[in-house]
C-alpha positions as CSV (number, residue, x, y, z in Angstrom):
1,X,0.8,3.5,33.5
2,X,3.4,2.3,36.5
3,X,6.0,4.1,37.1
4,X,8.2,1.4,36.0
5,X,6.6,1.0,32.8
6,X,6.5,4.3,31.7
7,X,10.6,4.4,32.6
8,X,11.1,1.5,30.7
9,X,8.9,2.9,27.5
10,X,11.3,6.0,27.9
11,X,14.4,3.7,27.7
12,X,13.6,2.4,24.5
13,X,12.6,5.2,22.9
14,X,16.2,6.8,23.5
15,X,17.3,3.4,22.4
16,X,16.1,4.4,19.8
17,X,13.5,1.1,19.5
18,X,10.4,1.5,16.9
19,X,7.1,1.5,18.5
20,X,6.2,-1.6,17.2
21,X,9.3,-3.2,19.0
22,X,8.2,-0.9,22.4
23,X,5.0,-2.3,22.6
24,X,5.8,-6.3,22.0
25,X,8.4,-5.9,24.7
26,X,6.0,-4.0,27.0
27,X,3.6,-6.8,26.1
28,X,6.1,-9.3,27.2
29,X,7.0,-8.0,30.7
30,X,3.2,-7.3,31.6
31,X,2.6,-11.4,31.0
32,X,5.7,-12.1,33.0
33,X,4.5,-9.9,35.8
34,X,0.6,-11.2,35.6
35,X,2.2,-14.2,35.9
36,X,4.2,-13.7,38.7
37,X,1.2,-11.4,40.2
38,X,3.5,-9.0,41.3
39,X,5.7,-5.8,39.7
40,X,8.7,-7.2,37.5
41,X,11.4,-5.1,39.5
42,X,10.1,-7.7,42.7
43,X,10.8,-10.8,40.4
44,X,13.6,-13.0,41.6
45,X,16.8,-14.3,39.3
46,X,15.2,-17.5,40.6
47,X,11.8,-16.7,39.9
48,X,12.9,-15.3,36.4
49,X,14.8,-19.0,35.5
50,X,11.6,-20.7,36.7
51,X,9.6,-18.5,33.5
52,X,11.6,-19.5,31.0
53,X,11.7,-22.9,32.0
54,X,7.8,-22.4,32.1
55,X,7.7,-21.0,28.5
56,X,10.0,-23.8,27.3
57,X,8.7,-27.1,28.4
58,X,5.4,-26.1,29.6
59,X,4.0,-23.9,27.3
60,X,6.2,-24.8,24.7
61,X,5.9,-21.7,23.0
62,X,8.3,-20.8,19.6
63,X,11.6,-19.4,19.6
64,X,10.4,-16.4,17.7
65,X,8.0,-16.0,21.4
66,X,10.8,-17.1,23.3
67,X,13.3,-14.8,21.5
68,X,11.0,-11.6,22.3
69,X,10.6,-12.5,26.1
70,X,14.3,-12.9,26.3
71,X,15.1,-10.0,24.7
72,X,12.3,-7.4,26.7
73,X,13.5,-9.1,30.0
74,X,17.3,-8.3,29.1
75,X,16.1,-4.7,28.2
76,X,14.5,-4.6,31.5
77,X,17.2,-6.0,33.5
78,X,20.1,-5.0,32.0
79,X,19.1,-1.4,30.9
80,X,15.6,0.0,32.9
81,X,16.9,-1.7,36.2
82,X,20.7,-1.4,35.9
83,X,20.5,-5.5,37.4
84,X,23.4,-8.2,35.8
85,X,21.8,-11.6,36.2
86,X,23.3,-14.8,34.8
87,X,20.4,-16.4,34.2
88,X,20.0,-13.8,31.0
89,X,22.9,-15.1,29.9
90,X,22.2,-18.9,30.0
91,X,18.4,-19.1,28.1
92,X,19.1,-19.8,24.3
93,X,15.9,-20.5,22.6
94,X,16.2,-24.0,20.3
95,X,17.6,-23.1,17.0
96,X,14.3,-23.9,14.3
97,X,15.1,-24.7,10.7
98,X,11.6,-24.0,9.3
99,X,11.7,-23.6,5.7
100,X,8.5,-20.4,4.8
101,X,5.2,-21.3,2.9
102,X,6.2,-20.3,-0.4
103,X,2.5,-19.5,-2.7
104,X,2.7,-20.1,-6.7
105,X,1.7,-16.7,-8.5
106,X,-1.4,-18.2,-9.6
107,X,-2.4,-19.1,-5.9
108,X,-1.5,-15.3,-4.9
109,X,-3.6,-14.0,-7.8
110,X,-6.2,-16.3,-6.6
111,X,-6.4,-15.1,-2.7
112,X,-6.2,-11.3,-4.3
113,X,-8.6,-12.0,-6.3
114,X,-11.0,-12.7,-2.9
115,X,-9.9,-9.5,-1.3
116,X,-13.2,-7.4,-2.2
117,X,-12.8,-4.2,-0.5
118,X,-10.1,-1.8,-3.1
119,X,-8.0,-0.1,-0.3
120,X,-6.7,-3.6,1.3
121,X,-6.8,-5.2,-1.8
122,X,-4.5,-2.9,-3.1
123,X,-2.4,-2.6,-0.2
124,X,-2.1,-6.7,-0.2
125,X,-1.2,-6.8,-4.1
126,X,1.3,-3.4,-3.3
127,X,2.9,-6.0,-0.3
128,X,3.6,-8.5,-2.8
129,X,4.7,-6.5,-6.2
130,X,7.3,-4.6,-4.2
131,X,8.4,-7.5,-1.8
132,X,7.6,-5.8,1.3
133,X,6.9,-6.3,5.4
134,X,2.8,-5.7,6.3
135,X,4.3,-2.5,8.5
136,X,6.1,-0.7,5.3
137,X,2.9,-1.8,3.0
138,X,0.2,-0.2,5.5
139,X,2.2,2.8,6.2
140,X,3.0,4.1,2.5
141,X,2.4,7.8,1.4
142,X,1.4,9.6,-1.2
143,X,4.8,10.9,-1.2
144,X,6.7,7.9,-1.2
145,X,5.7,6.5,-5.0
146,X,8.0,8.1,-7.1
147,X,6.2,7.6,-11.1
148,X,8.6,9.6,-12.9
149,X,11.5,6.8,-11.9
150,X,8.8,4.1,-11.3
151,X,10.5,3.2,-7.6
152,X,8.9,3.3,-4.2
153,X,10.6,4.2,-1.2
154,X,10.4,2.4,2.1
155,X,11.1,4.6,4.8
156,X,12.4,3.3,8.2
157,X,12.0,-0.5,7.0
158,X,13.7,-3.1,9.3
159,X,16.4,-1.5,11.8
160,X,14.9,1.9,10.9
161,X,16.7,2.3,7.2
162,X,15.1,3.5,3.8
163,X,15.8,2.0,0.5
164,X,13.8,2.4,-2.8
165,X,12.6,-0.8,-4.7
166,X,10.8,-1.1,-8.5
167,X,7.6,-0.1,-9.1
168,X,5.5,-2.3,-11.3
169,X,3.4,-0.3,-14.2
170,X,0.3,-2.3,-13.2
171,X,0.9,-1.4,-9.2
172,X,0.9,2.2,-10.1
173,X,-2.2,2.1,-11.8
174,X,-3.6,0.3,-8.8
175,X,-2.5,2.8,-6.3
176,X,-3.8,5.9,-8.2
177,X,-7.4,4.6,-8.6
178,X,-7.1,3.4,-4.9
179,X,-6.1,7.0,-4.2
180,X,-8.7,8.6,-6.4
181,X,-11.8,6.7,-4.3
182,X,-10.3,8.7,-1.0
183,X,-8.1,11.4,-1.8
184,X,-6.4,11.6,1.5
185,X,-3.0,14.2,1.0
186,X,-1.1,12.2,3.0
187,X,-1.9,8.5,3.2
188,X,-2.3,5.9,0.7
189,X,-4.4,3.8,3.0
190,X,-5.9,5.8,5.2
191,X,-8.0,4.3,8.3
192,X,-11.8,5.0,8.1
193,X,-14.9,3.0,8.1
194,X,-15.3,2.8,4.4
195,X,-16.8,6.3,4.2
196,X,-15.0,8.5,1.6
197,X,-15.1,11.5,3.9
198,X,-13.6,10.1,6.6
199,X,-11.2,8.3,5.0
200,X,-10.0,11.7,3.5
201,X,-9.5,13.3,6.4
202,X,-7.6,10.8,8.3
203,X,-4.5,11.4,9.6
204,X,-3.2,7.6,10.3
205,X,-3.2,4.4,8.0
206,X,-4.9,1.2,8.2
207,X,-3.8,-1.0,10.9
208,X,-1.9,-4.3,10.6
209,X,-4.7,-6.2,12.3
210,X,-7.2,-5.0,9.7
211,X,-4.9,-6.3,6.7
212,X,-3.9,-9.6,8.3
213,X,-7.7,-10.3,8.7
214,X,-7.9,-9.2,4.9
215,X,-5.8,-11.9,3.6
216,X,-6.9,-14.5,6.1
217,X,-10.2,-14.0,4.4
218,X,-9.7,-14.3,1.0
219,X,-7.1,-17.0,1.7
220,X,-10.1,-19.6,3.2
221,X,-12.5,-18.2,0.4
222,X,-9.5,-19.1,-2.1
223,X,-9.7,-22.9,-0.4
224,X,-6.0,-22.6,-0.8
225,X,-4.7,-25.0,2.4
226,X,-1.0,-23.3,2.7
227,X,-0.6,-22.1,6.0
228,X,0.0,-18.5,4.7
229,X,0.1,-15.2,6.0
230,X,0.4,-11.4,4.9
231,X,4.5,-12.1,5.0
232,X,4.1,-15.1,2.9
233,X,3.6,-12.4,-0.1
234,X,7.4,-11.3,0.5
235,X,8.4,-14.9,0.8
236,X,7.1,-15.5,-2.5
237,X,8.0,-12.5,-4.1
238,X,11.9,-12.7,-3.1
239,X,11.5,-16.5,-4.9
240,X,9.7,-15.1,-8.1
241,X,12.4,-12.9,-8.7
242,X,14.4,-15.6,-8.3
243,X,12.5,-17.9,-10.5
244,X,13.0,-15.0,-13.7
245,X,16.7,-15.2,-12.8
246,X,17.2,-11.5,-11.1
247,X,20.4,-11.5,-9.6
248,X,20.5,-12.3,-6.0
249,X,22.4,-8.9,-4.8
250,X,19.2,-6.6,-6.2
251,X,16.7,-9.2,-4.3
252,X,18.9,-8.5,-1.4
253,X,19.2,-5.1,-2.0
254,X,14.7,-4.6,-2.8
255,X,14.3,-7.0,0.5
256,X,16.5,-4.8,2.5
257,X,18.2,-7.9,4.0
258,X,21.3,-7.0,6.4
259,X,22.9,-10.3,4.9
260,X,23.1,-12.1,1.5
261,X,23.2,-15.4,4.4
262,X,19.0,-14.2,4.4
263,X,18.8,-14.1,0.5
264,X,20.6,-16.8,-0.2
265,X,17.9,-18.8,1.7
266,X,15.3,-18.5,-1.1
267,X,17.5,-20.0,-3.8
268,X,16.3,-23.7,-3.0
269,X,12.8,-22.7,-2.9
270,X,12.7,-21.9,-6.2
271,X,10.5,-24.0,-8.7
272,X,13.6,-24.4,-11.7
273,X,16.1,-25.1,-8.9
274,X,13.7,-27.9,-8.2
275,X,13.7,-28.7,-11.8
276,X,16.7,-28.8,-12.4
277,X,18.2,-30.9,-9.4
278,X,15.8,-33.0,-10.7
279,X,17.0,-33.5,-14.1
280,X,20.5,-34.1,-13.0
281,X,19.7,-36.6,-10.3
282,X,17.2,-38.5,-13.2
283,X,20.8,-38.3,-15.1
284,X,23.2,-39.9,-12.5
285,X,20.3,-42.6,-11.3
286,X,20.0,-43.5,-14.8
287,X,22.2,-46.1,-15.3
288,X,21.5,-48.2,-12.2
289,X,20.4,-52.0,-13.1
């Protein structure tokens, strides 16, 4: 590890950055130094415009890619290297209005129903029933499902803050016979090659890699053709709830969405909204010759 790099790594951890965000934005300066060939602290304001410009029309990467870069460079620049450039200042990545793949919940029981192995099958189906991100899923303890109030609490979600959200009767079941094939005091799906002992005595969970490649699986052996992913389960959970008429503040509140702007979003997605802007505009068309 460079020097730089391992000042920079330093930086975000008293920024107080999760690991997950320290390592995309590490990620992101090493392609804009293999790119340049040279160490990022040699990189010209010039040179730095010239990337972006790269990324955006040449590339044409997304905003969510661009977004990161501009945001590890800025922590680079503006707090690792103490440097004020303008050029940070002028790259906005194009706004995108992309509305999420939304999944019916007979298309999600269908792609659960293809995940064979029990601990990411039940870590998919616990993603979905409890409307959380692949990071929270993965990383839940045995510590964190609370039976006697049937609520399980996220810790260090999004932005580093808990909340507790329901706990289905049929999810608890789930996770105590998923338990009871490993037994691991700690972790709920512990990392191991599919061998009980190891599994038992791990001290770390599955990784995220492992459960994305999961639910790709069983999504092509469910010949569903949505362009789905592990966070698609959220998506359609948040819309569910929705759909059975829970009231927007508690989705808000189980998502652990900063603003009610976020929730709000899923309100038009729902299948009776549909329905029902249907029936009215069926009404007002009704008369025309």
């Amino acid at each position: 590890m460079t020097p730089l790099r391992k000042r920079m790594m330093e930086d975000m951890q008293l920024h107080g950055l999760s690991k997950g965000t320290q390592k995309t934005y590490a990620n992101a300066i090493r392609r804009l130094a293999e790119h340049y060939g040279k160490s990022p602290d040699r990189i010209t304001e010039e040179e730095l415009r010239q990337y972006f410009l790269y990324l955006t029309y040449e590339r044409q990467v997304g905003r969510s890619t661009c977004t990161i870069t501009l945001c590890a460079v800025k922590f680079l620049y503006e707090y690792t290297l103490q440097r004020e450039w303008p050029t940070l200042k002028l790259v906005r990545p194009p706004k995108e209005k992309k509305l999420p793949v939304i999944l019916s919940q007979e298309e999600v029981r269908q792609i659960l129903g293809h995940v064979y192995q029990l601990r990411y099958r039940v870590c998919l189906s616990t993603i979905y029933a409890c409307g959380l991100r692949i990071s929270e899923g993965r990383s839940l303890q045995v510590a964190d499902i609370d039976s006697a109030r049937m609520m399980v609490h996220v810790r260090k979600g999004k932005g580093a803050k808990d909340r507790y959200v329901p706990l289905p009767q049929n999810t608890l079941e789930q996770l105590r016979r998923c338990w009871a094939s490993h037994r691991n005091p700690v972790w709920l799906f512990p990392a191991g090659f599919h061998r009980r002992s190891l599994m038992a005595a791990s001290e770390t969970h599955i990784s995220g890699k492992s459960v994305w490649k999961a639910f790709r699986d069983a999504l092509q052996a469910s010949g569903i053709q949505k362009r789905a992913s592990v966070h698609t389960l959220r998506h359609s959970y948040a819309t569910h709830l929705l759909e059975v008429g829970i009231n927007l503040r508690l989705i808000q509140s189980y998502l652990g969405h900063h603003s009610m702007r976020t929730t709000t979003g899923y309100t038009h997605l729902t299948r009776r909204s549909e329905e029902l802007a249907g029936e009215a505009i069926d009404q007002l068309m009704a008369g025309l010759p």
